[in-house]
Structure formats: C-alpha cells, structure tokens
GULUMKE-402831 format. One record per residue: residue in one letter; x, y, z of N, C-alpha, C, CB in turn; residue number from 1; chain. Coordinates in steps of 0.001 Angstrom, whole numbers. Each point is the difference from the previous one (the first is absolute). Glycine has a CB too. Example, Ala and Ser with C-alpha at 12.3 -4.5 7.8 and 13.67 -1.06 7.14 Angstrom:
# residues 2
 code      nx      ny      nz     cax     cay     caz      cx      cy      cz     cbx     cby     cbz pos unit
    A   13190   -5690    7800    -890    1190       0     900    1200       0   -1892   -1173    1246   1    A
    S    1542    2223   -1966     820    1190      60    -770    1090     730    1184    -628   -2145   2    A
***
This chain:
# residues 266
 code      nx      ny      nz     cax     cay     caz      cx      cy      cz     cbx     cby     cbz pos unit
    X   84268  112179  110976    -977    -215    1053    -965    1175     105    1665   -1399    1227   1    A
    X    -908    2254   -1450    -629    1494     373   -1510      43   -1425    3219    1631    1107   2    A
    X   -2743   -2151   -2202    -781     -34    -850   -1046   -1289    -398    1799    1631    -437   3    A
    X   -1630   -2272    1778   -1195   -1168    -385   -1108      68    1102    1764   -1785   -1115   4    A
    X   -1425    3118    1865    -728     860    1143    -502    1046    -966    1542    -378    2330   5    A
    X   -1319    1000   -3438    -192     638    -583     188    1631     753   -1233   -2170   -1238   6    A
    X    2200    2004    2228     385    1062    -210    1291     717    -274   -1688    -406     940   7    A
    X    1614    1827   -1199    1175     771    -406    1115     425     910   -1559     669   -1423   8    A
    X    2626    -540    1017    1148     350     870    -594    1011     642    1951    -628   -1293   9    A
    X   -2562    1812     892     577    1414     891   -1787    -922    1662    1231    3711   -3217  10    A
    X   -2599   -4271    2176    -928    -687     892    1165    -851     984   -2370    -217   -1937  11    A
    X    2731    -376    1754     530    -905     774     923     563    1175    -248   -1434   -2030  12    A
    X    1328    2571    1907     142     962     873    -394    1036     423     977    -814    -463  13    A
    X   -2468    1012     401    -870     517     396    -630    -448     942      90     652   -1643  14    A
    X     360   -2314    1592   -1159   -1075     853    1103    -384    1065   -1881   -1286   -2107  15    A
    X    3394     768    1436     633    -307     958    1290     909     968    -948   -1939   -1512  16    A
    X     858    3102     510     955    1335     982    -260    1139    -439    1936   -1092     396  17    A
    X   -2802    1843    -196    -840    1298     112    1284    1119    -351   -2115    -898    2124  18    A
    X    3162     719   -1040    1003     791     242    1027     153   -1125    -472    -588    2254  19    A
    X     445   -1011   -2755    1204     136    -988    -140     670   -1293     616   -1943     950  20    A
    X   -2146    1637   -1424    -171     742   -1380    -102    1403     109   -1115   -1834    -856  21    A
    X    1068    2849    2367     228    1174    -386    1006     369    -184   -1377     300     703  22    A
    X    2479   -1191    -482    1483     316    -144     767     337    -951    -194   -1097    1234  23    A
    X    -475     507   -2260    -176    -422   -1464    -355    1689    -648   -1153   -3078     426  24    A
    X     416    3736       2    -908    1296    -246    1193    1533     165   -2697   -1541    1320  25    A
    X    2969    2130   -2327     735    1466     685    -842    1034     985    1287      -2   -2291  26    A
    X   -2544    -834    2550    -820     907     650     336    -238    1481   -1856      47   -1848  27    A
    X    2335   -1067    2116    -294    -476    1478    1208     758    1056   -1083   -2659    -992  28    A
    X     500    3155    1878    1536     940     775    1097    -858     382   -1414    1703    1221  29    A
    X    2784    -547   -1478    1044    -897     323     680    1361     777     206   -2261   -2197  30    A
    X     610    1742    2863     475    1034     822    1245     737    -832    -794   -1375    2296  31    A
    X    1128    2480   -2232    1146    1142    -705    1440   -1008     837   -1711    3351     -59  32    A
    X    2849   -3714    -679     883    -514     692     498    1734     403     554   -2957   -1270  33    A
    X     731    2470    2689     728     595     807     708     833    -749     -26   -1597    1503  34    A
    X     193    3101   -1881    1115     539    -376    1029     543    1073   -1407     391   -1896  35    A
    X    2542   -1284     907    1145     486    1618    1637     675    -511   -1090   -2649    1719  36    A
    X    1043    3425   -1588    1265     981    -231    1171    -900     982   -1527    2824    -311  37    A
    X    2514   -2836    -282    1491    -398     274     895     907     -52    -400   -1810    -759  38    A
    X    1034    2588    1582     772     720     361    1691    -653     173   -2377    1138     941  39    A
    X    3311    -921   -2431    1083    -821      24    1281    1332     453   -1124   -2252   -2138  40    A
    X    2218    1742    2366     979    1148     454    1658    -339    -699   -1621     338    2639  41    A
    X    1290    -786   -3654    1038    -383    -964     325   -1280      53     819    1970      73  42    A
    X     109   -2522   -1181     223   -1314     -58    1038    -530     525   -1053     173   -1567  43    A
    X     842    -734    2653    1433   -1206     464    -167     621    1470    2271    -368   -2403  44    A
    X   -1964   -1040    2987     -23     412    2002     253     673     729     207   -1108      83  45    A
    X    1416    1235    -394    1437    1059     348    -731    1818    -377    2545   -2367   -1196  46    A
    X   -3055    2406     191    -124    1582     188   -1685     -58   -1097    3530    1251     240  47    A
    X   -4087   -2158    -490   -1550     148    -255    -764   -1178     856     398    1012   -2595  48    A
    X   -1355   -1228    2087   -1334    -996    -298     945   -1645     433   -1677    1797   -2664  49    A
    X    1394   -2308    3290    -102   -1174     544    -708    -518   -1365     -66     436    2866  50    A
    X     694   -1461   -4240    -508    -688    -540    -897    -820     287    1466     503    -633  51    A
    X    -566   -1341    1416   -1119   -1373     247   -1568     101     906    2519   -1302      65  52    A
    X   -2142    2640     424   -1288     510     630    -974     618    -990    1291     439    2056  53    A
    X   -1064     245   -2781    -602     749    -959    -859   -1364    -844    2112    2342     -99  54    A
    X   -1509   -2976    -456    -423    -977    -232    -838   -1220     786    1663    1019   -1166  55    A
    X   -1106    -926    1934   -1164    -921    1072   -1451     833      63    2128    -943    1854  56    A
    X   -1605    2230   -1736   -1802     540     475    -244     -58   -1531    -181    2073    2492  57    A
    X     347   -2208   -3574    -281     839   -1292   -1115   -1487    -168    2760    1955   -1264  58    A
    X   -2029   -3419    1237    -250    -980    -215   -1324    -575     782    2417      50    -656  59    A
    X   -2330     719    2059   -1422    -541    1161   -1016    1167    -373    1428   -1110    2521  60    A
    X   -1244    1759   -2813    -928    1300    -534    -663    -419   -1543    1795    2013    1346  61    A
    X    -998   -2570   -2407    -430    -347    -897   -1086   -1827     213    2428    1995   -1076  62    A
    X   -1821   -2589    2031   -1102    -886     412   -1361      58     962    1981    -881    -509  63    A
    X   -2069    1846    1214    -812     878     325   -1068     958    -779    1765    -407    1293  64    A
    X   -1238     238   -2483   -1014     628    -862    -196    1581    -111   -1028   -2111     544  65    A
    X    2161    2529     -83     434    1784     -59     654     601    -769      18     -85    1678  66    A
    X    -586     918   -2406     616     971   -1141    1057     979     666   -2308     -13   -1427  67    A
    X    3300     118    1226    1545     460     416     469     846   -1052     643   -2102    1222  68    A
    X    -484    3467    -325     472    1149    -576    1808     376     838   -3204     910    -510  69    A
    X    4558   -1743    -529     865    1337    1371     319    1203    -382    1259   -1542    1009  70    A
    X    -396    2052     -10      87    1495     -50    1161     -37    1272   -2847    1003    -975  71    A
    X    3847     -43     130    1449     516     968    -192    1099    -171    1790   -1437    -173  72    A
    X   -1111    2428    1290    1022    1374      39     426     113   -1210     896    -122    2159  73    A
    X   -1081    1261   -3104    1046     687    -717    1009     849     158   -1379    -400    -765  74    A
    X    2214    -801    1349    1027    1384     907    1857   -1268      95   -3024    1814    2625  75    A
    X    3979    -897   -2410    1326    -972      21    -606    -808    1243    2381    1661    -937  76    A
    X   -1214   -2542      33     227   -1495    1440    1045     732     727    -233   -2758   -1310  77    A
    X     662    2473    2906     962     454     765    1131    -431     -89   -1365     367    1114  78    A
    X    1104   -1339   -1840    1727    -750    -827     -25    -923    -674    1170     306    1509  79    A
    X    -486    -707   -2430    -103   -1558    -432    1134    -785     111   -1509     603   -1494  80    A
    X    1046   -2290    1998     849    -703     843    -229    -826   -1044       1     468    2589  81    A
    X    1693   -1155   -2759     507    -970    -810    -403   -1252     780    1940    1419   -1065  82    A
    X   -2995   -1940     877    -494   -1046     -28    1016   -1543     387   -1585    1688   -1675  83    A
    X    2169   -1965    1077     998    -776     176    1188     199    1023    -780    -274   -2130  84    A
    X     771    1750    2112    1246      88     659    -954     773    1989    2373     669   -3300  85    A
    X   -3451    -528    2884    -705     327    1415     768    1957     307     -28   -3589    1281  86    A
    X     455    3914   -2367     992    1160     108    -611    1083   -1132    2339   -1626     766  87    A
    X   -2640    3329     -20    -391     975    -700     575    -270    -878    -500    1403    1220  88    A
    X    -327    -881   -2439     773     527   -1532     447    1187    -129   -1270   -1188   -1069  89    A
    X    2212    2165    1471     468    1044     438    -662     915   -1435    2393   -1039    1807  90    A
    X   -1747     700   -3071    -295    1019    -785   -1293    -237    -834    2427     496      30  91    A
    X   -3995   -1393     527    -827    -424    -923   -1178    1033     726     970   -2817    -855  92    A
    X   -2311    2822     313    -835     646     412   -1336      -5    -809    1887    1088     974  93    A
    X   -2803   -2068     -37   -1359      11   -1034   -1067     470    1080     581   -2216   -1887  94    A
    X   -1576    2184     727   -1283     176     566    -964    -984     525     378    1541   -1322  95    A
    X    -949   -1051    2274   -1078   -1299     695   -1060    -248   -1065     113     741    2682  96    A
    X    -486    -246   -2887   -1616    -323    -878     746    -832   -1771   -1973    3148    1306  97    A
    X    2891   -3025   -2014     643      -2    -679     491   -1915     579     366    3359    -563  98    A
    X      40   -3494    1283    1113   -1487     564   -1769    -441     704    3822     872    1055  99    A
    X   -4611    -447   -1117   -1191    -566     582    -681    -768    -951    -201    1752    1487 100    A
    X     233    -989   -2298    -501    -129   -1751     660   -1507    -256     218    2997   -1091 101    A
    X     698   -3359    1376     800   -1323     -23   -1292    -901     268    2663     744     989 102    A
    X   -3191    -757     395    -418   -1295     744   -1697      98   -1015    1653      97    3291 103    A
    X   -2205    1370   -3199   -1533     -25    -815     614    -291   -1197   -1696    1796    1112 104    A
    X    2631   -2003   -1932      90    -402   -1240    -525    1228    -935    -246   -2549     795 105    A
    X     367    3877    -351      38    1401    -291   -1407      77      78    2113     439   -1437 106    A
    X   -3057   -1152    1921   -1850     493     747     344     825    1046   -1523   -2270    -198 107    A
    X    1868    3740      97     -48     256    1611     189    1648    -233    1263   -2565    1348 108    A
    X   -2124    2863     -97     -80    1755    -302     655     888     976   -2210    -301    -963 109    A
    X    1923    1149    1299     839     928     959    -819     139    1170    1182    1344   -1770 110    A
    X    -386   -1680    2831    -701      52     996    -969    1062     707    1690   -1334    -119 111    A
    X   -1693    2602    -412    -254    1140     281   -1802    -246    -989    3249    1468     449 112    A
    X   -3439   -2204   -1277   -1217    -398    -509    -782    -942     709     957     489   -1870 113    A
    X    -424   -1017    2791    -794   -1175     786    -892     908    1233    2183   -2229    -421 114    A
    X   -3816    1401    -397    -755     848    1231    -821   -1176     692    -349    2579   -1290 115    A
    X    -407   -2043    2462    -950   -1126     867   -1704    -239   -1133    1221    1217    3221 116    A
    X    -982    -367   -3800   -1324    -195   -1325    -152   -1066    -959     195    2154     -81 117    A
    X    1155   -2297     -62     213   -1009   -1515      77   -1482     952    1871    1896   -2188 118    A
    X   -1565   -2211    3482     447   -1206     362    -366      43    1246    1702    -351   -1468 119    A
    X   -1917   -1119    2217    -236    -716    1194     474    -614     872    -927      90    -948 120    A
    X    2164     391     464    1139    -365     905    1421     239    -487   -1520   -1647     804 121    A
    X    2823    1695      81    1490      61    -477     540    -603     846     153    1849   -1030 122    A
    X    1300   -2118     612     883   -1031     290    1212     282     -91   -1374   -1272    -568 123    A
    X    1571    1591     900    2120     144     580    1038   -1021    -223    -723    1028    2022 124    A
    X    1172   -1374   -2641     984   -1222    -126     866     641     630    -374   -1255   -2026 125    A
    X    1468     488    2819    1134     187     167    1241    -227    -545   -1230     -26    1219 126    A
    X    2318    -154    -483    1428     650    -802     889    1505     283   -1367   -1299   -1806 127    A
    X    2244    1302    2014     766    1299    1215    -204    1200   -1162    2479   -1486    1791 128    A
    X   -3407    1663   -2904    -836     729    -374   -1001     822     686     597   -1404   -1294 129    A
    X   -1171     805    2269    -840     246     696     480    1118     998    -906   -2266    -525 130    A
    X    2312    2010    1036     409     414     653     714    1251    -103    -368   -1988     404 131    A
    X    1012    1750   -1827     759     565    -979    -351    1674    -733     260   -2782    -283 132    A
    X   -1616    2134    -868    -509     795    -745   -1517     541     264    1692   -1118   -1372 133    A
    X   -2121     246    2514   -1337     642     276    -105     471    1136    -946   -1230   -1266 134    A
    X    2263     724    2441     318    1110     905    1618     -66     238   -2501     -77    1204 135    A
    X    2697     630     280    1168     -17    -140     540    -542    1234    -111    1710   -1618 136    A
    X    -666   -2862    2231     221    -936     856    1115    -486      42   -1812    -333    -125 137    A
    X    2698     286   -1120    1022   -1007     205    1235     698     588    -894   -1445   -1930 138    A
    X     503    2695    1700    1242     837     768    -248     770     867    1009      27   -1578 139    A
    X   -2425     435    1831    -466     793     962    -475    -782    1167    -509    1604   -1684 140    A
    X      17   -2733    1837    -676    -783    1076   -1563     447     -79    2268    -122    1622 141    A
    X   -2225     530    -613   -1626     253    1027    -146    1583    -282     290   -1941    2497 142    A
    X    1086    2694   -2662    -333    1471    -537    -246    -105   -1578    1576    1226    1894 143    A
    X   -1817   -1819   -2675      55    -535   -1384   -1276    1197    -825     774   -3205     845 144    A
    X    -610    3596   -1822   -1021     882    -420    -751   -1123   -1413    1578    2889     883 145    A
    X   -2482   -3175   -1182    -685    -600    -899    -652     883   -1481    -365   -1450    2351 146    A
    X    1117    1114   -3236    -535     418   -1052   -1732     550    -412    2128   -1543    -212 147    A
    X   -2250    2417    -204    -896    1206     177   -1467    -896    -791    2215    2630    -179 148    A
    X   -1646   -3226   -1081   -1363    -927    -385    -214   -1123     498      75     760   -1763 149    A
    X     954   -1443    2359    -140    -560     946    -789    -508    1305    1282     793   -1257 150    A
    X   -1120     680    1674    -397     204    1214   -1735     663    -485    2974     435    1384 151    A
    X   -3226     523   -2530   -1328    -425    -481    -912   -1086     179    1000    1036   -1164 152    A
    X    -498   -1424      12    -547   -1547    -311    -402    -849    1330    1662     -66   -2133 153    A
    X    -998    -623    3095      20     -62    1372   -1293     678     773    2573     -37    -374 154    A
    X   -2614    1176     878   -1268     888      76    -853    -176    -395     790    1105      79 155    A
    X    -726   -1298   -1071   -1165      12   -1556    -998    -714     378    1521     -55   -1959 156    A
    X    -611   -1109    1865    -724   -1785     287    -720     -39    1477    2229   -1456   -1379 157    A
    X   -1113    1863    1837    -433     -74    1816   -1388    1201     193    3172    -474    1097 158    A
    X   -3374    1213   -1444    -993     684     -12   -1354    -676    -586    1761    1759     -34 159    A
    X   -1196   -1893   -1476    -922    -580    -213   -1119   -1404     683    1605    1329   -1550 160    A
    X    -450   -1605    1975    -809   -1639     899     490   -1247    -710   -2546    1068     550 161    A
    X    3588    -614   -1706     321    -926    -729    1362   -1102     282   -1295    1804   -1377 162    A
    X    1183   -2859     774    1832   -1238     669     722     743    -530    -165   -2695    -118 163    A
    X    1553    2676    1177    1329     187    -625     556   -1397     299     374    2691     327 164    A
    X     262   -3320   -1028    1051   -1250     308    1015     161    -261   -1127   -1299    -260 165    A
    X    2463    1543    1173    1153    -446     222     871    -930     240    -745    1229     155 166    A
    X    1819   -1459    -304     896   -1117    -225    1547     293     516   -1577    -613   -2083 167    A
    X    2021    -265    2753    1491      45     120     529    1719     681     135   -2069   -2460 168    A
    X     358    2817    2314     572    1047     674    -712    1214    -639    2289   -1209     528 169    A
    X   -3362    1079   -1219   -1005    1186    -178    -894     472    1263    -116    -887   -2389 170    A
    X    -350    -234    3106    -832     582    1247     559    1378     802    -605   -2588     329 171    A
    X    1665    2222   -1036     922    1431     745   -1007    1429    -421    3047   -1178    -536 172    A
    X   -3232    1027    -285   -1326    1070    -943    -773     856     730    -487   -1700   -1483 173    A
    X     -73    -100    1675   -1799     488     554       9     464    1694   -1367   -2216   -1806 174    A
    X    2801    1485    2527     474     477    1273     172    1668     245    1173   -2359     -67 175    A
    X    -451    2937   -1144     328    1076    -240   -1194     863    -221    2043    -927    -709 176    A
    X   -2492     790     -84   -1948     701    -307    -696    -402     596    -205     216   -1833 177    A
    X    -234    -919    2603   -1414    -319     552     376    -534    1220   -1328    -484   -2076 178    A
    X    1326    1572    2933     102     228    1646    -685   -1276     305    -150    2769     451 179    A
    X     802   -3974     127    -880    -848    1126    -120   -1202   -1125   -1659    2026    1815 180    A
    X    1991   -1819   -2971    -457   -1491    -990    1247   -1228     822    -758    1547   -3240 181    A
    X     185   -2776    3071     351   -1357       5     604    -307    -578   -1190    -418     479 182    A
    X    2407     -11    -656     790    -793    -803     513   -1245     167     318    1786    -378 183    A
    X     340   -2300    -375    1025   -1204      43    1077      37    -474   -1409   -1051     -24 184    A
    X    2412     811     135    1554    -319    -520    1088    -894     103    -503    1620     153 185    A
    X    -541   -2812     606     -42    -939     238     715    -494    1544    -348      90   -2647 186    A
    X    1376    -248    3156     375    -329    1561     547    1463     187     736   -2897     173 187    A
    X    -429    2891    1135     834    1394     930     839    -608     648   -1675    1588     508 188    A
    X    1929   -2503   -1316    2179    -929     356     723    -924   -1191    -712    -768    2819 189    A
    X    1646    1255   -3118     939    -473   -1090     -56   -1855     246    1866    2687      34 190    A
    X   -2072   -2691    1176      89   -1828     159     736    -593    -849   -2043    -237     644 191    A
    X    3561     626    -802    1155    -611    -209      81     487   -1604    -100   -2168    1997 192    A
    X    -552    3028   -2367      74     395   -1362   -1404    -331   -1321    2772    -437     953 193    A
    X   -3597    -690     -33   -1154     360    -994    -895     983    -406     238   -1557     534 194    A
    X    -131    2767     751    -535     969    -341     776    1364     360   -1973   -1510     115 195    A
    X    2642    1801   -1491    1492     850      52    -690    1052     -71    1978   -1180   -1118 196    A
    X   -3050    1625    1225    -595    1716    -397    -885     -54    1530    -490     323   -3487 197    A
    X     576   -1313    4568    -932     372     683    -132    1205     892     -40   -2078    -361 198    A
    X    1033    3116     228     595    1207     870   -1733    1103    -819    4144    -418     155 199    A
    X   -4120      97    -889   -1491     554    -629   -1079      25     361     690    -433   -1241 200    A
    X    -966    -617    2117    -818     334    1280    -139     988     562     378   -1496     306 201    A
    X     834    1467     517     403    1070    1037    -515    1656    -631    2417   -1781     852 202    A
    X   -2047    1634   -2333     278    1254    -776   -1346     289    -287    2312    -389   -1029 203    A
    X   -3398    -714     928   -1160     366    -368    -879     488    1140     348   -1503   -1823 204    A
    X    -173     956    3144    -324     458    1336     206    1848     355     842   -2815     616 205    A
    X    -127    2980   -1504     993    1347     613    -718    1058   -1500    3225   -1477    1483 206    A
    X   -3705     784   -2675    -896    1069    -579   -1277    -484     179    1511     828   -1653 207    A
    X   -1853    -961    3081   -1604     147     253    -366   -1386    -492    -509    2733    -426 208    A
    X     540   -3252      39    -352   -1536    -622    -690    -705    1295    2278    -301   -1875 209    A
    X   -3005   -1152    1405     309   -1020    1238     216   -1349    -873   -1648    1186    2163 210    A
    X    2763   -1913   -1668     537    -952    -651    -600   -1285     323    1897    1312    -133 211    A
    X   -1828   -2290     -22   -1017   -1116     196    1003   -1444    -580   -2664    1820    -503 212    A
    X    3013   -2547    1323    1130   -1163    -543    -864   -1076    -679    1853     278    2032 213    A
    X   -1171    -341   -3714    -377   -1102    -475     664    -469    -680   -1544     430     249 214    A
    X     845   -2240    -968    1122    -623    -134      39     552   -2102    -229   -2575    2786 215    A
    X    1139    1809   -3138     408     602   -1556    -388   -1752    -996    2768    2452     930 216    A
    X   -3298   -3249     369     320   -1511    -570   -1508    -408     652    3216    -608      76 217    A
    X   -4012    -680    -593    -589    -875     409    -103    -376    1276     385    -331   -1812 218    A
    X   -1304     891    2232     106    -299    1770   -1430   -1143      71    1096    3070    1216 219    A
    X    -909   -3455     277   -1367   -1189     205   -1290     698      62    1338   -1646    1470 220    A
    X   -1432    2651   -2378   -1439    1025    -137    -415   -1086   -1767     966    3704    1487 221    A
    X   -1335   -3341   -1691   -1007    -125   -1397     294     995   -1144   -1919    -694    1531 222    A
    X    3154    1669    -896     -79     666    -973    1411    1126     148   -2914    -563    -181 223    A
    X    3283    1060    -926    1672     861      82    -186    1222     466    1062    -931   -1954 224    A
    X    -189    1119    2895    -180    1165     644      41    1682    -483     792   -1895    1315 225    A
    X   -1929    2257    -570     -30    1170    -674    -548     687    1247    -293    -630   -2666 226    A
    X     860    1854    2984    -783     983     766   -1165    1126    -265    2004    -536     689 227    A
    X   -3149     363    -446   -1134     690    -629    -462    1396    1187    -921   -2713   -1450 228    A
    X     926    3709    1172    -190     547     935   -1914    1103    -859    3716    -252    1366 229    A
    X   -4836    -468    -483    -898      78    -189    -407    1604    -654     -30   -2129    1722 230    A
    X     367    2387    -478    -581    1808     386     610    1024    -667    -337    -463    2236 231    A
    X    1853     -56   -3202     724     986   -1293    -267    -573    -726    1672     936     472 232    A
    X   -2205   -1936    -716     341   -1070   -1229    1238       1    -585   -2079     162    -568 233    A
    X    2877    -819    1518    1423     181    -791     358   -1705     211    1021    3069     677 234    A
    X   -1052   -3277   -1820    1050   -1621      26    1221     373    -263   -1529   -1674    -960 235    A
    X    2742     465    2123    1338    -301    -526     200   -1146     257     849    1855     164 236    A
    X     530   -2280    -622     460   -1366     469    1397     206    -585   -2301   -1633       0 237    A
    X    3476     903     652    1311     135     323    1105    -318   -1072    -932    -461    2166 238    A
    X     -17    -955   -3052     784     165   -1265    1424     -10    -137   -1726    1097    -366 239    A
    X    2364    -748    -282    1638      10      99     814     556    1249    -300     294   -2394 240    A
    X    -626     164    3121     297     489    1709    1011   -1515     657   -3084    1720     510 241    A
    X    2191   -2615   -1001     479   -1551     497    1029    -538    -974   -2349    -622    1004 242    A
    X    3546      49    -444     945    -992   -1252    -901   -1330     273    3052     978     122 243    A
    X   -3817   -1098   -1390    -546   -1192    -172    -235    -556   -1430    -887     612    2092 244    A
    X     177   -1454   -2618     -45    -734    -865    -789    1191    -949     183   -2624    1339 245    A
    X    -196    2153   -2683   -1005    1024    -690    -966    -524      32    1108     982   -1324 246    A
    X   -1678   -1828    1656   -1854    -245     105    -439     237     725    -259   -1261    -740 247    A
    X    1143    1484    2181    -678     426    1058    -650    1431     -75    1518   -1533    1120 248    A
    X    -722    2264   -2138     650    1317    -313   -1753     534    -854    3628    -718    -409 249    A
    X   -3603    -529    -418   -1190     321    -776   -1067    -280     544     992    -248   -1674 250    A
    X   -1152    -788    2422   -1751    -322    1059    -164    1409     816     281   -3086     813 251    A
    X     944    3234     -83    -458    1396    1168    -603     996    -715    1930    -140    1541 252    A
    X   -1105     733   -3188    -835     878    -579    -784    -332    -303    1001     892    -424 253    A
    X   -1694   -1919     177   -1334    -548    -871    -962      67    1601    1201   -2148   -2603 254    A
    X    -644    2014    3395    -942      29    1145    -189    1932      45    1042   -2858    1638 255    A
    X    -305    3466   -2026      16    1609     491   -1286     176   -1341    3299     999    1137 256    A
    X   -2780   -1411   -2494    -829     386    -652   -1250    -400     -79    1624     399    -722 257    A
    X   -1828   -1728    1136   -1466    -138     151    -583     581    1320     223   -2049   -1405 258    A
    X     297    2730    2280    -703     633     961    -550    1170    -527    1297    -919    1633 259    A
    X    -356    1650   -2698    -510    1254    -404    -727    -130    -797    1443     978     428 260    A
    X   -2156   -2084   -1159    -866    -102    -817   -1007      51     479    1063    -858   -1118 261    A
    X    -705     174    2543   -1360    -247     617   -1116    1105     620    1432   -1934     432 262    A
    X    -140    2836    -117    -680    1702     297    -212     572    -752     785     420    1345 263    A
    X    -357    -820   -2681    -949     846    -898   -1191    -131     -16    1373      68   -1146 264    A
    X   -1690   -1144    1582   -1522    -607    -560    -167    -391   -1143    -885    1218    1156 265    A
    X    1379   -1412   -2465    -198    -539   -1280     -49   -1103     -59     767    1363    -749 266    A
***
C-alpha cells in the first residue's frame, strides 16, 4: 500500500509518527538507567542474607531497568547456623563477603568500595544478617553498635539526597543512623503469631526511629505496602517480618523497590 502511494517507509513515518522514527536513531536522548548498589550480609536467613529477599529485589530492579552492583563487609560472620537444624555450628567460621559471593554468583565487591558517586541508590535486603554481621542488633537490642562501612554507606546516601531501601529486619539500620527516619516492620503485635518479630517496633522506637504499621500482603489500596518516608528518602516494607505466602513477600518488595526507583528520578 505504502508503495502504490509511492511512499517510503522511513516518508511514511515521518508522515504518520514523527516520534517513532527518532527512536530508531542512536542520536535521540534516552535516559542513563538507575545504578543501584545491593548491600548483602551473607548467605542464608539464620546468620546471612534473606535469599528469597535478595532475590526478589534483584528480580524488580532488573525489570525496572537498573544496573546492580552488590557489595558486603569483608569481615567474619558472628556464627554459622546449621540451617536445617536452626542450631550454631560451634566449630565452623566464614566470611560475609565470601557466603555473599554465593547469592551475586561471585559479581560482588567489598563493601568498603561502595561510594554515593558510582550509584543512585542502595538497598538492604534482609535476613538476621542484618542484624548479625552488619550490626549487632541481634544481641545488643537498641544499645546495638552498627558496622563501621555500614554505617558509612548509610550517611553517604542520606547526605547525599540519595534512596536507601530496606526490607524485613534491616530498617533496624537506618533507625540506628539516621536520627528521626521512618520505618516499617510491619505490625507492633504478634496477632497470634503472624507477626513473630513484631517486638522490633518497640526496639526501633527506642533507637530514635519512627515506626509506621504496615501491611506485608495486598491490602484494598492499589498497591503492596511499603513505607516511604519523603524527607530521608528511605523506603521499607516488612517482608519476612510477616508469616505469609511468598508472593505477598515478593509484591511488598517490588512495591519498596519501585519506590526507590522512583526517587531516583531515572
């Protein structure tokens, strides 16, 4: 048809979409995707990185269109727990950045290299890692001291003006560093056992935090809950905080991570 009009493909979208044939062009601007650093704290729940979390953000970040750098502590784990048996390994002993290397599939650098220059945001997965190897929440509480690049990095971002996104029992973090930040950790009552970590509230109240109840599941909103707190730019959401299904598990982070995309601006 196009040729009994006598005209040419690129004439013809010239005539009928202006827009589309510059698309076509390496000249035409496209925006720099999101670079976003992932901050992992070893592999497995009990004493690293929350898998299925790590993976949930890795997966909404890669559909989002964001180039993903992680990066752990080079430093011991505080123990390693037999998995199966939910019980220390008395005589074993690894390294965080090393059992991290597991989940990046050995892409991953030392955390002490992660700066606010190279990237536009970071992300915290959770897992009693968090608690564990990047502070020492799990035995200290609210007096808890936070790992030194850690607690950098954190600063870094927050200074800069840049997202941090958290997940599951990391908000404990940003409670700890950044006097007055917003969090989530999802309810502030066990309600018969669906939310067995909710004493974390309380704990996040007591390092300066302000906690904010949300849900970990599909609520009658439009969308999975996530707590955004404007004025730090700090996203979280509750994540394995809740005993619930794993999709619920994965929308709430996909809701955390597309908030932090969204403050990037990319």
């Amino acid at each position: 048809m196009l040729a009994s009009r006598g005209l040419s493909l690129c004439t013809a979208l010239r005539w009928a979409a202006p827009g589309l044939l510059a698309s076509f062009h390496s000249s035409a601007p496209r925006l720099r995707p999101a670079r976003v650093a992932v901050v992992l704290s070893g592999c497995g729940v009990y004493d690293g990185t929350e898998i299925h979390e790590a993976s949930a953000i890795l997966v909404h970040l890669s559909r989002g269109g964001a180039k993903v750098q992680m990066y752990a502590p080079d430093v011991p784990q505080m123990h390693v727990v037999d998995h199966s048996k939910g019980q220390p390994a008395e005589a074993e002993s690894r390294n965080v950045l090393v059992e991290s290397a597991r989940i990046a599939r050995g892409k991953i650098a030392s955390l002490a290299k992660l700066t606010t220059a190279d990237h536009d945001a970071v992300i915290f997965p959770g897992g009693f890692g968090a608690a564990k190897n990047l502070s020492t929440f799990a035995v200290d509480g609210k007096d808890c001291k936070v790992n030194r690049e850690v607690e950098r990095v954190l600063k870094d971002f927050h200074k800069a003006g840049k997202p941090i996104g958290l997940c599951c029992i990391s908000p404990v973090l940003a409670a700890k560093v950044l006097s007055g930040a917003e969090v989530t950790v999802g309810h502030e009552e066990e309600e018969g056992g669906k939310w067995p970590y909710a004493g974390t509230a309380g704990a996040i109240k007591e390092l300066g935090g302000k906690h904010y109840v949300k849900e970990a599941v599909f609520s009658l909103t439009p969308f999975y809950e996530a707590h955004v707190d404007t004025k730090n730019k700090v996203v979280t959401t509750p994540a394995f905080m809740c005993e619930t299904e794993l999709h619920h598990i994965f929308d709430g982070i996909g809701a955390m991570v597309k908030n932090v995309l969204k403050l990037t601006g990319k």
